[in-house]
C-alpha positions as CSV (number, residue, x, y, z in Angstrom):
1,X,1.4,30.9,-2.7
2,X,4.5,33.4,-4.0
3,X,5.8,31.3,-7.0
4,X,9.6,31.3,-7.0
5,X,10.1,31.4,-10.6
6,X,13.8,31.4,-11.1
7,X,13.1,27.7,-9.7
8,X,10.7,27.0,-12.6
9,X,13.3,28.4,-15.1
10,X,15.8,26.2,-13.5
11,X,13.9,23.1,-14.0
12,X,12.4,24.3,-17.5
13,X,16.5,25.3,-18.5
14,X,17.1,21.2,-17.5
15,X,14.9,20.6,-19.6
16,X,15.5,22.9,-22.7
17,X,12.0,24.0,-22.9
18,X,10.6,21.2,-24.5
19,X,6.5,20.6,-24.8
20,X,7.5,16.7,-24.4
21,X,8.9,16.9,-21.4
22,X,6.0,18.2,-19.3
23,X,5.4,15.4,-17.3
24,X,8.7,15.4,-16.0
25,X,8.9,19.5,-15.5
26,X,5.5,19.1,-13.7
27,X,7.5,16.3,-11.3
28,X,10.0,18.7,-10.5
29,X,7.7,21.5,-10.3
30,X,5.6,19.5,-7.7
31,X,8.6,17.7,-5.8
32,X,9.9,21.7,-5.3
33,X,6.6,22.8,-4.0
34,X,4.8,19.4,-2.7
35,X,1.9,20.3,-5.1
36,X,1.1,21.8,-8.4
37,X,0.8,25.6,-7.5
38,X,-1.7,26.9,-10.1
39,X,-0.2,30.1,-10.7
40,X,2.5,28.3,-12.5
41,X,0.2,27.2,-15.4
42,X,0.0,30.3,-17.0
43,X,4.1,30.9,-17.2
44,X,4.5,27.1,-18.5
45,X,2.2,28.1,-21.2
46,X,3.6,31.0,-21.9
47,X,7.4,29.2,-21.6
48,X,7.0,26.4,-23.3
49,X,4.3,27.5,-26.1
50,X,1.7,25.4,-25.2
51,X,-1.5,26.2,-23.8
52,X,-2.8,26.6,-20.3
53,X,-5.7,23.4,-20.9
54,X,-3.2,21.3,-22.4
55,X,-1.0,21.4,-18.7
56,X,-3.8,21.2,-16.5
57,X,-4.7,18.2,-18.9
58,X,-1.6,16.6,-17.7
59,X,-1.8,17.8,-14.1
60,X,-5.0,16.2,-13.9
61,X,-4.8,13.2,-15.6
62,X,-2.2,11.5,-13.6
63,X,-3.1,10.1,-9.9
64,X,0.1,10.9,-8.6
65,X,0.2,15.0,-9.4
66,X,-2.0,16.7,-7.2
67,X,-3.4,21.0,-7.6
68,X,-3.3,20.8,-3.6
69,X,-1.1,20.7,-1.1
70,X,0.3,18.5,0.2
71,X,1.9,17.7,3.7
72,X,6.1,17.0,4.2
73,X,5.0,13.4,5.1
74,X,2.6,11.6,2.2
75,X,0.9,8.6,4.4
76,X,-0.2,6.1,1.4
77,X,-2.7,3.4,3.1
78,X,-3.6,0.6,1.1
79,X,-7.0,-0.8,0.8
80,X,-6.5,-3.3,-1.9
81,X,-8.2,-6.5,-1.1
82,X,-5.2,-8.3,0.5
83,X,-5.1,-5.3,2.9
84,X,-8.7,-4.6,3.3
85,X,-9.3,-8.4,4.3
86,X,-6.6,-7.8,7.0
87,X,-7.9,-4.9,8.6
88,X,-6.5,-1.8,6.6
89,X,-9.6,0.2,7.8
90,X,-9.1,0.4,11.3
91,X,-5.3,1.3,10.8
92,X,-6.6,4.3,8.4
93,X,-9.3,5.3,10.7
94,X,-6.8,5.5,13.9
95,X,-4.2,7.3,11.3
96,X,-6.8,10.2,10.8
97,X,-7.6,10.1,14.8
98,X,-4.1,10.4,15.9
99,X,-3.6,13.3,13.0
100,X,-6.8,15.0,13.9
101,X,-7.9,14.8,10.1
102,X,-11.6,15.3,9.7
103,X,-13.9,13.8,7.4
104,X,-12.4,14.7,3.7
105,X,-9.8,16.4,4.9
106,X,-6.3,14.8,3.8
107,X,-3.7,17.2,5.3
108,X,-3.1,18.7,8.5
109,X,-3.5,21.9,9.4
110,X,0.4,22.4,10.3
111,X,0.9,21.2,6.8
112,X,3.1,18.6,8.3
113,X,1.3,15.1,7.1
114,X,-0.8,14.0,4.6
115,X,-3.3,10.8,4.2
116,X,-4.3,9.2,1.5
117,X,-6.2,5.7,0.3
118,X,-4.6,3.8,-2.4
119,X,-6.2,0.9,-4.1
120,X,-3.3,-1.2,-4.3
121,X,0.6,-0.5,-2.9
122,X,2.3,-3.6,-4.6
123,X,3.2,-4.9,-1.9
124,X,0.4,-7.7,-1.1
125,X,2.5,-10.1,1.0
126,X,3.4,-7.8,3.7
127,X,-0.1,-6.6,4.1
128,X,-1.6,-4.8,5.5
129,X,1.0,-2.0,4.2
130,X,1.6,1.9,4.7
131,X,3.8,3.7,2.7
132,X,5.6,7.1,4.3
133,X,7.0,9.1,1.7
134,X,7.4,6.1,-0.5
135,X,9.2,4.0,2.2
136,X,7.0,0.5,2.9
137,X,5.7,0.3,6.3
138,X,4.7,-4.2,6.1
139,X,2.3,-6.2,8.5
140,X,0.9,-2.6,10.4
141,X,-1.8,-2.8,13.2
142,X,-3.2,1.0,14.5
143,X,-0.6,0.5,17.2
144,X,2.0,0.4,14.9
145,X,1.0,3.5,12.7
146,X,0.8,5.4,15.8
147,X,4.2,4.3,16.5
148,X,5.5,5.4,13.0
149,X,3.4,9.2,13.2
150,X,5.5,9.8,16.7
151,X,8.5,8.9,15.1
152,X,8.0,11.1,12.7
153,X,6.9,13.7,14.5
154,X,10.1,13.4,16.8
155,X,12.2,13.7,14.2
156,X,10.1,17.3,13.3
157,X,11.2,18.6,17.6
158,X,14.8,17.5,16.9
C-alpha cells in the first residue's frame, strides 16, 4: 500500500506531535486508511521520537485497531450469550455465505465488506444484534442480514 504521507503529517500537525496522543493519531491514521498500514510505523517513530515497538505495542493492544484491512462496511455480529441463546450463529454463518467469506477469512475479496465476531455489542435487549459500521441492526434472523448486505450493496451500483 503507497502511504500518502502528507495525510499522516496532517493528522500528526493536529495533533502537535505529541508521544501522548498516539492512540488518537493511530484512530485517524486507521479511519483514513480502514487499517493500520505498517509502513507508517517507522515515520511515527521517527516523527514523534518514539520507537517503532512502542507503536505496534499500541496498535496491538487494543481490539478495535487492526494491521489488516479492512472492508468499507465493518459487519460486527454478536455472540454474547443473550445473542448466542437466540440464534446469532446461524445469522453469522448465512452472513459469510451470502459474502462468500471462507473459513478465516474476514474480508472480501472486492474489499467491500468485512465480518467479524464480537463477544458482546451492548445491546442485549434487542438481540440477536448486528452492527454495520457502528449502526445497530436489533432482533436479526439470516433473512434479515441478507436483506441489510443487499442494501448495502445497492447503495455500492448507485
Amino acid at each position: 500500500m503507497e502511504i500518502n504521507y502528507a495525510i499522516v503529517d496532517e493528522i500528526l500537525t493536529a495533533y502537535n506531535y505529541k508521544q501522548q496522543y498516539i492512540i488518537a493519531i493511530l484512530q485517524k491514521i486507521q479511519e483514513h486508511y480502514r487499517y493500520l498500514p505498517k509502513e507508517v510505523f517507522p515515520y511515527l517513530a521517527q516523527e514523534l521520537g518514539m520507537s517503532e515497538a512502542r507503536i505496534f505495542s499500541v496498535a496491538t493492544f487494543y481490539e478495535n485497531f487492526s494491521l489488516e484491512p479492512k472492508g468499507k462496511y465493518e459487519i460486527k455480529c454478536c455472540n454474547g450469550t443473550a445473542c448466542h441463546v437466540r440464534n446469532s450463529i446461524p445469522i453469522l454463518e448465512r452472513i459469510r455465505a451470502e459474502l462468500g467469506l471462507e473459513e478465516g477469512q474476514k474480508t472480501t475479496a472486492d474489499g467491500l465488506f468485512t465480518v467479524e465476531t464480537v463477544s458482546c455489542l451492548g445491546a442485549c435487549g434487542l438481540a440477536p444484534v448486528m452492527m454495520v459500521n457502528g449502526e445497530v441492526n436489533p432482533s436479526m434472523t439470516p433473512e434479515k442480514a441478507v436483506e441489510v448486505i443487499n442494501g448495502l450493496k445497492r447503495k455500492e451500483e448507485a
